[in-house]
C-alpha positions as CSV (number, residue, x, y, z in Angstrom):
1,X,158.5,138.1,121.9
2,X,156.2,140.1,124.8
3,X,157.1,137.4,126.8
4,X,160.7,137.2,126.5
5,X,160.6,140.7,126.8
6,X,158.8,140.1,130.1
7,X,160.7,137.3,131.6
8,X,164.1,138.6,131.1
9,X,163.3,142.1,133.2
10,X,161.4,140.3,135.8
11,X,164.2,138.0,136.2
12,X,166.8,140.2,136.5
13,X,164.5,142.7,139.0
14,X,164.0,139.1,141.5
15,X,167.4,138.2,141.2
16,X,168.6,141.9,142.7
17,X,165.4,141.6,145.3
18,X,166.6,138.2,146.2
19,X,170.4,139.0,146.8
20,X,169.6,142.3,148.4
21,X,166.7,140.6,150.7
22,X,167.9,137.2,152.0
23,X,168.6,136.7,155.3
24,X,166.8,140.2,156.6
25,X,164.8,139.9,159.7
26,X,160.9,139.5,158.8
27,X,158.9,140.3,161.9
28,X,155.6,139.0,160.7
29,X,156.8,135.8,159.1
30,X,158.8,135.8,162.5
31,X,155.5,136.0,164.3
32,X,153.8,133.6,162.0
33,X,156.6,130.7,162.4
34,X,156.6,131.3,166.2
35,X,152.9,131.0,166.1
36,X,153.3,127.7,164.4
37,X,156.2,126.5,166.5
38,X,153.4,127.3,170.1
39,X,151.2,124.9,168.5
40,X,153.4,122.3,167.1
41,X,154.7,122.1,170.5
42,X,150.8,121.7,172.1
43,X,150.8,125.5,174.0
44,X,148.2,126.9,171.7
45,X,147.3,129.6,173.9
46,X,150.4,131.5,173.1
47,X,149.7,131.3,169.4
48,X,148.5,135.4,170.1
49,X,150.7,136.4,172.6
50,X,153.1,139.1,171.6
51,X,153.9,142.5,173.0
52,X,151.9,144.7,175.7
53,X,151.7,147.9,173.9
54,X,150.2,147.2,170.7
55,X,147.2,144.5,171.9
56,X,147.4,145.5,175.7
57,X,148.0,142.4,177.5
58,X,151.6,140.7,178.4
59,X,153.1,137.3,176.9
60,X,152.6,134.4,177.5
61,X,154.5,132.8,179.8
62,X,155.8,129.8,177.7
63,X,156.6,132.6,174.7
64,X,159.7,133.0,176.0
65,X,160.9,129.3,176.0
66,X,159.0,128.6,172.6
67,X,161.5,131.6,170.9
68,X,164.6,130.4,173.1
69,X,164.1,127.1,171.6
70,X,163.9,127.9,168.4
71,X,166.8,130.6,168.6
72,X,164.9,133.4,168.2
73,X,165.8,135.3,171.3
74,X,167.3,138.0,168.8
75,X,164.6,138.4,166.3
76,X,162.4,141.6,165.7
77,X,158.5,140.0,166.7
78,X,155.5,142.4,164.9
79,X,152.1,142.1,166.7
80,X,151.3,140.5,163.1
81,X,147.7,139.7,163.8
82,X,147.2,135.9,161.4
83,X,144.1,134.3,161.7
84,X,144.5,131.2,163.9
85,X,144.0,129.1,160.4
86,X,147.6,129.7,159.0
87,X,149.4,128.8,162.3
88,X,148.1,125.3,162.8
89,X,148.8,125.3,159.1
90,X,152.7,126.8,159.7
91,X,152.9,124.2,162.6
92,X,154.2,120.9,160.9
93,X,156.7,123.4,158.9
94,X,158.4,124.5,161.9
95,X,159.2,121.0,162.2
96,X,160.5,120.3,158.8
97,X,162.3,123.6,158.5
98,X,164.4,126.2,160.3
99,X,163.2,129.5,160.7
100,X,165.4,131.1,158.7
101,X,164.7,128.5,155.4
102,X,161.0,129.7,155.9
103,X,161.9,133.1,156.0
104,X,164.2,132.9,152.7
105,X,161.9,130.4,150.8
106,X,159.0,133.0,151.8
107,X,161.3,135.5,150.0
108,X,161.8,133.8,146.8
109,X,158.4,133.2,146.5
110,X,157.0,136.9,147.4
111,X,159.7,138.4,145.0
112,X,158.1,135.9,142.3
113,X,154.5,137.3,143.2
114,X,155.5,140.7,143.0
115,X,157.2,139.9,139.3
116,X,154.0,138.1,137.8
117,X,151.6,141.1,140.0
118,X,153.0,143.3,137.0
119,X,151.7,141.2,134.3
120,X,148.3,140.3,136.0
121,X,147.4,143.6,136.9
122,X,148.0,144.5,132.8
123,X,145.7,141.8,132.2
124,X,142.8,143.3,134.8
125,X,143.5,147.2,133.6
126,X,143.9,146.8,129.8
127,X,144.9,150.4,129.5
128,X,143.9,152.5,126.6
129,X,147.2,153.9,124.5
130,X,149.5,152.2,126.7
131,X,152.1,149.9,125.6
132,X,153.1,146.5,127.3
133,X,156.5,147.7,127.5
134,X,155.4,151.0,128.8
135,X,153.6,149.0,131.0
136,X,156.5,146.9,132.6
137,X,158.8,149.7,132.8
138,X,156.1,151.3,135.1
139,X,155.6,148.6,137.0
140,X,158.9,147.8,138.1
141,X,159.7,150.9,138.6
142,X,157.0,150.9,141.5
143,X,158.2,148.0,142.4
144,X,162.0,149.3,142.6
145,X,161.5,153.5,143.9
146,X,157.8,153.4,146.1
147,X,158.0,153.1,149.9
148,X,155.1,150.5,149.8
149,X,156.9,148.6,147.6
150,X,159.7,148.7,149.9
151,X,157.8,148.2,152.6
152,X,156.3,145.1,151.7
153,X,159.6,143.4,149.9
154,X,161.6,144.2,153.4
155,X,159.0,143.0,155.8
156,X,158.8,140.1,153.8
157,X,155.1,140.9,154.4
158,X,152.4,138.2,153.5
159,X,150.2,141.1,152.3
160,X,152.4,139.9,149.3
161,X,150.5,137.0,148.8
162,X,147.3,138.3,149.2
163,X,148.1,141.4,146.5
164,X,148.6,138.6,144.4
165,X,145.4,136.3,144.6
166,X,144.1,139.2,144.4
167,X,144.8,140.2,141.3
168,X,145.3,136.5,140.2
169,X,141.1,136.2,141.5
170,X,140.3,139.4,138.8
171,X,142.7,138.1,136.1
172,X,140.4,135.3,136.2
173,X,137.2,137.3,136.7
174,X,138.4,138.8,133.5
175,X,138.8,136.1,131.5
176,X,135.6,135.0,132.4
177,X,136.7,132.2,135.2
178,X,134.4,133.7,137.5
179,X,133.9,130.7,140.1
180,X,138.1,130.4,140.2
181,X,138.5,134.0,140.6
182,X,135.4,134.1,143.8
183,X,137.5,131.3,145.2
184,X,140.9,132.8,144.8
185,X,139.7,135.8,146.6
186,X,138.4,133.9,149.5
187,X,141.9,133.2,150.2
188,X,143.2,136.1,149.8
189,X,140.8,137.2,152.5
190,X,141.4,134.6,155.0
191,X,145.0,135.7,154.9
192,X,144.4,138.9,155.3
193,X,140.4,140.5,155.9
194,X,140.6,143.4,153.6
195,X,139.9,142.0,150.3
196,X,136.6,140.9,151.7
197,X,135.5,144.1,151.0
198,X,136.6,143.4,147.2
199,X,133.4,141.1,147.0
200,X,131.3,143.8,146.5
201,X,132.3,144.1,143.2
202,X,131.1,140.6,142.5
203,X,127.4,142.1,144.0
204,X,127.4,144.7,142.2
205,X,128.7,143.1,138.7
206,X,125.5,140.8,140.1
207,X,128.0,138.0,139.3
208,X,126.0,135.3,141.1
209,X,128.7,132.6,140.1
210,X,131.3,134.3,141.4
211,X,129.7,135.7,144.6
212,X,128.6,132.1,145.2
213,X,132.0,130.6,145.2
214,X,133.4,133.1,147.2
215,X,131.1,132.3,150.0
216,X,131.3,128.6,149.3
217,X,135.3,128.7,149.7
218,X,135.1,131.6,152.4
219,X,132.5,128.9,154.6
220,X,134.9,125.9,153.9
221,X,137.7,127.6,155.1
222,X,136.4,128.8,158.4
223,X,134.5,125.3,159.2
224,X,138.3,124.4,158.4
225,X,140.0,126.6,160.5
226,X,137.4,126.0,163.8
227,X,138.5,122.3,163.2
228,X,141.8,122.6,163.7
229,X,142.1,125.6,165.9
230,X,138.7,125.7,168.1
231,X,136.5,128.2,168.8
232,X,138.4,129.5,172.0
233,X,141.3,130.8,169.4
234,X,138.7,132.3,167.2
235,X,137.1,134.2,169.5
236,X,140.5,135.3,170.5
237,X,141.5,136.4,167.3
238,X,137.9,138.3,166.9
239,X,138.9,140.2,170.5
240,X,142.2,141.5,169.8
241,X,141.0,142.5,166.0
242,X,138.4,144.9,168.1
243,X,141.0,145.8,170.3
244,X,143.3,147.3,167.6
245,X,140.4,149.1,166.2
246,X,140.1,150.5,169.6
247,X,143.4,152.0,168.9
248,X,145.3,154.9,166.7
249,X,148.6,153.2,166.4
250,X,151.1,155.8,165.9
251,X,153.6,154.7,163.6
252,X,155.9,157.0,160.9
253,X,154.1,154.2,157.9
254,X,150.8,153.9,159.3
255,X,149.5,155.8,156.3
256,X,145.7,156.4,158.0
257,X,143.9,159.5,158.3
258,X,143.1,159.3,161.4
259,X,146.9,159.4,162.6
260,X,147.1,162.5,160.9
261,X,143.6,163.8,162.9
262,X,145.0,162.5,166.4
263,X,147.9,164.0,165.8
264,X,146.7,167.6,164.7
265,X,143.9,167.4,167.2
266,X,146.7,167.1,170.4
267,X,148.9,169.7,168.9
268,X,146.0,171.8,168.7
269,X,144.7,171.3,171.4
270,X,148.0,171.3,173.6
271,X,147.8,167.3,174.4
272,X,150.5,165.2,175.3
273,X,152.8,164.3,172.2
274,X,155.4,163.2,174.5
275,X,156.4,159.5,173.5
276,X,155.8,159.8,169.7
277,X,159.0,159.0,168.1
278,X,159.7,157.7,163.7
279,X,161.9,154.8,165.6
280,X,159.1,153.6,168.0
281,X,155.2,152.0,167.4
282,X,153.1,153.6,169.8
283,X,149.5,153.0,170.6
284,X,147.0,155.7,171.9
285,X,143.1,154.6,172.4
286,X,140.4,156.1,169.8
287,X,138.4,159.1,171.0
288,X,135.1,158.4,170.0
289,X,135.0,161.1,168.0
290,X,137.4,160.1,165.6
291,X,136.1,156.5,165.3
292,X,132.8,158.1,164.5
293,X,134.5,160.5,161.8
294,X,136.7,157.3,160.6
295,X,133.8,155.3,160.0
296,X,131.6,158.1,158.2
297,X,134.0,158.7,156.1
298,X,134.4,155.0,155.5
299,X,130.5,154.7,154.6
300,X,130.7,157.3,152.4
301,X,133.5,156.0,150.4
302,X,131.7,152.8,149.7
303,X,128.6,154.7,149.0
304,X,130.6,156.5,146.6
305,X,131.9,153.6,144.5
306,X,128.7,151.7,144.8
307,X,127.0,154.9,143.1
308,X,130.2,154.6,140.4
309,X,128.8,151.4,139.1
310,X,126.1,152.2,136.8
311,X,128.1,154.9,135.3
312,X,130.8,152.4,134.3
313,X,131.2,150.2,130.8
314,X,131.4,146.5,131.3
315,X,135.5,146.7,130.6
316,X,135.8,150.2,132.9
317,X,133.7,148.9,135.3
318,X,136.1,146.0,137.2
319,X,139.5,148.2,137.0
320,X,138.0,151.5,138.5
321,X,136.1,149.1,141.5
322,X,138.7,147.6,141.8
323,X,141.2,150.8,142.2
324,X,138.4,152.3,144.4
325,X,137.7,149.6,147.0
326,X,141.5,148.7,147.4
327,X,142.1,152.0,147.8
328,X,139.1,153.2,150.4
329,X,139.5,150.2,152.9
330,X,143.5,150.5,153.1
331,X,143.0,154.3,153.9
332,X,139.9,153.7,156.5
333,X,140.7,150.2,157.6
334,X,142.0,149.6,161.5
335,X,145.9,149.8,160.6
336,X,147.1,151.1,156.9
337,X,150.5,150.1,157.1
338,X,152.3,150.9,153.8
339,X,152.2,148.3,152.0
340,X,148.4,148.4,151.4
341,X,149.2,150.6,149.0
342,X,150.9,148.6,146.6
343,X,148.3,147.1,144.8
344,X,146.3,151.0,144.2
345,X,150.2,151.9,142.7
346,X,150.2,149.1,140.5
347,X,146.7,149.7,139.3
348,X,147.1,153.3,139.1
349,X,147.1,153.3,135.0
350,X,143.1,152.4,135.4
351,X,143.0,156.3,135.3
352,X,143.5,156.3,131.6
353,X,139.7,154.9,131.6
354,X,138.5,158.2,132.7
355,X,140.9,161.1,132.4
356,X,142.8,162.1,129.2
357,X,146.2,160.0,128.6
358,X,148.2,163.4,129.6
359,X,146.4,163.9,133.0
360,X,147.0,160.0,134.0
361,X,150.5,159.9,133.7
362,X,150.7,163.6,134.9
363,X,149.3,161.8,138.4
364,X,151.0,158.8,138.0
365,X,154.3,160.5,138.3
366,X,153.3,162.7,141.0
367,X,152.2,160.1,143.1
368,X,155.7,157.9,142.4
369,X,157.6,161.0,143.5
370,X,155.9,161.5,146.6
371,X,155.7,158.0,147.5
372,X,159.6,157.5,146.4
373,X,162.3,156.2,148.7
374,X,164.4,159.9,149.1
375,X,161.0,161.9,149.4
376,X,160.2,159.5,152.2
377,X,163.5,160.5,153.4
378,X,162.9,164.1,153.4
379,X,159.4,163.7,154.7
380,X,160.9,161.9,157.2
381,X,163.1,164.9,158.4
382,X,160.1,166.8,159.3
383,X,158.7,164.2,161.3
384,X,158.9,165.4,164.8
385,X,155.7,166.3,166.6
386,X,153.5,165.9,163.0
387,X,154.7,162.4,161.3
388,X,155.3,163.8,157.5
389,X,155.2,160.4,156.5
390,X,151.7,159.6,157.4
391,X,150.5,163.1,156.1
392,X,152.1,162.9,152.5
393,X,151.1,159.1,152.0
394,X,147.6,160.0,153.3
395,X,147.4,163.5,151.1
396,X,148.9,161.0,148.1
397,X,145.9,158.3,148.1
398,X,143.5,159.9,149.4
399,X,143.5,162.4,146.2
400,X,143.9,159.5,144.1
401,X,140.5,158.1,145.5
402,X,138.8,161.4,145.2
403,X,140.3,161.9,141.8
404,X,138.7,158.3,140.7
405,X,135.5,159.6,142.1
406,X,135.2,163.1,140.1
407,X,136.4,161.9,137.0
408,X,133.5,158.6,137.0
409,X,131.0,161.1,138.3
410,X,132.0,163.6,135.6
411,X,130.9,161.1,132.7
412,X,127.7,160.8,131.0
413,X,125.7,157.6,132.2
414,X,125.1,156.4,128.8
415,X,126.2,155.2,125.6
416,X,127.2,156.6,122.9
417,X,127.6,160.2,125.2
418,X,130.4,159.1,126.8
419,X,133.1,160.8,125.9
420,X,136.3,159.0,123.7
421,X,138.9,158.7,126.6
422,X,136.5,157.2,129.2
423,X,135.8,153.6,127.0
């Protein structure tokens, strides 16, 4: 009967997604398929080239014809940043498939992620006090009201698939699968870098199984990759990553603290804050100041979860990681578009672990309603020399990390001391 009462929402939720979604520009599948389409066509050098003012050097020349020839003179092109892997990969699609059948087959199956993310990350949490149905009713309204959410499903981002190997690799963990779920998050990391970080909880679980197998799949899959795409594209991909680290990218949902310092540091400071506009991506380079303070406060957030472990019980201890480590490398990672987001909002109910079952939901619905669609809207209105935007969704999960922190640090190491609510 749970499942029924599962299926039927989550069908009804991707049905709306689907009808709403298909057929809407996605600039980094856009990117991806173009990618593919340089290779396909035996110009691999042009596999990276995209705009000047995000990684600082023009197109390439045959970029042009590649997109005429496809008939994507039209189509909004994000500096989506895929290691080389996935366009040799996309390259015998572009063949097969038109763009816009990859684009709308890439939709179907995101909005089917996102449904099942709801139900896996239930199966990772295992809140205390909290009904299934509770549960689901939560989940999609993330899913429905939060800007990440939003952000992710109209983008037609492939952060979607890694949020859900993700938490398909600690379903698994879990349920005791620990070489599947190592594997699993492998891939999810050579799609996109940041759940590497999310290893660490294998390390300090001192899961050797697990750790093992996600080295064993992440080595496979870059002897792999340098097969089919050479070193020269590698070390390409390598060079403009550094570059955009280089950079504060000034966009109205680049939720990253250090937009927020840039941006109060030239207001105060009377710098030039011509050019920063909600409708425009603009890239400034990174004082070295604020890369120092961005990485110090990224050490420290590590530090701080790696100290949370031994305070943790076995069935606490995955969740809360989990939470933490998602949540620290979107916020101090080179870019945290929106969408990073998403999978710290669909774990949020790991709170009941540590705080009372009034408290969680208390911050649960706070963080919804500043993260909603219309209080994006407002925050939006305010954006003029200060992006709102950034500040409110940096305020939001950067209180949720420091929330996670207290309240682990607040227990008692030990058994039987620790108190009721934190089991």
């Amino acid at each position: 009967m749970q499942r029924l009462a599962y299926t039927l929402p989550a069908l009804i939720w991707a049905a709306i997604a689907i009808a709403l979604l298909v057929g809407t520009p996605a600039a980094d599948l856009t990117a991806l398929y173009v990618a593919g389409a340089a290779v396909s066509q035996g110009i691999p050098e042009a596999v990276y080239a995209t705009t000047p003012e995000v990684f600082g050097a023009g197109p390439h020349p045959s970029l042009a014809a590649v997109r005429s020839g496809l008939g994507l003179e039209d189509q909004p092109y994000a500096p989506y940043l895929h290691p080389p892997l996935w366009a040799w990969l996309v390259a015998p699609l572009t063949k097969a498939v038109s763009h816009a059948a990859f684009v709308n087959a890439a939709l179907v199956l995101h909005v089917a992620m996102l449904a099942s993310a709801i139900g896996l990350a239930w199966r990772i949490v295992r809140p205390h006090g909290l009904a299934f149905r509770h549960w689901m009713l939560l989940g999609f309204a993330i899913l429905s009201l939060t800007v990440p959410a939003h952000e992710a499903l109209r983008t037609n981002s492939t952060q979607i698939t890694s949020l859900f190997l993700v938490l398909l690799a600690f379903e698994r963990y879990r349920a005791g699968a620990f070489a599947m779920a190592g594997a699993l998050l492998a891939v999810a990391s050579a799609i996109t870098l940041a759940p590497l970080f999310l290893a660490l909880i294998f390390v300090l679980e001192r899961n050797g199984r697990a750790a093992l197998a996600f080295a064993g799949m992440g080595g496979l899959l870059a002897l792999f990759s340098l097969a089919l795409a050479g070193v020269e594209r590698h070390s390409e991909f390598l060079a403009l990553l550094g570059h955009i680290h280089n950079l504060t990218i000034l966009d109205a949902k680049n939720f990253a603290p250090e937009l927020v310092f840039f941006q109060l540091a030239s207001l105060l400071t009377g710098g030039d804050s011509v050019g920063w506009t909600m409708s425009q991506v603009t890239t400034w380079p990174e004082p070295l100041w604020l890369s120092t303070l961005m990485g110090t406060l990224m050490m420290a957030a590590l530090a701080a979860l790696i100290l949370m472990r031994p305070r943790l019980v076995p069935g606490t201890a995955v969740p809360v990681l989990l939470l933490g480590i998602s949540l620290a490398t979107a916020l101090f990672g080179p870019v945290s578009w929106a969408q990073l987001f998403l999978l710290p909002l669909l774990l949020m109910p790991t709170l009941s672990h540590l705080v009372s079952r009034e408290t969680a939901w208390r911050w649960i619905i706070a963080i919804i309603a500043v993260q909603s669609l219309p209080a994006y809207m407002l925050w939006s209105e305010f954006s003029t020399a200060l992006f709102v935007t950034a500040l409110a969704g940096v305020l939001t999960f950067f209180s949720l990390l420091v929330l996670l922190a207290l309240a682990v640090f607040r227990a008692v190491r030990f058994e039987p001391d620790i108190p009721l609510h934190f089991r």
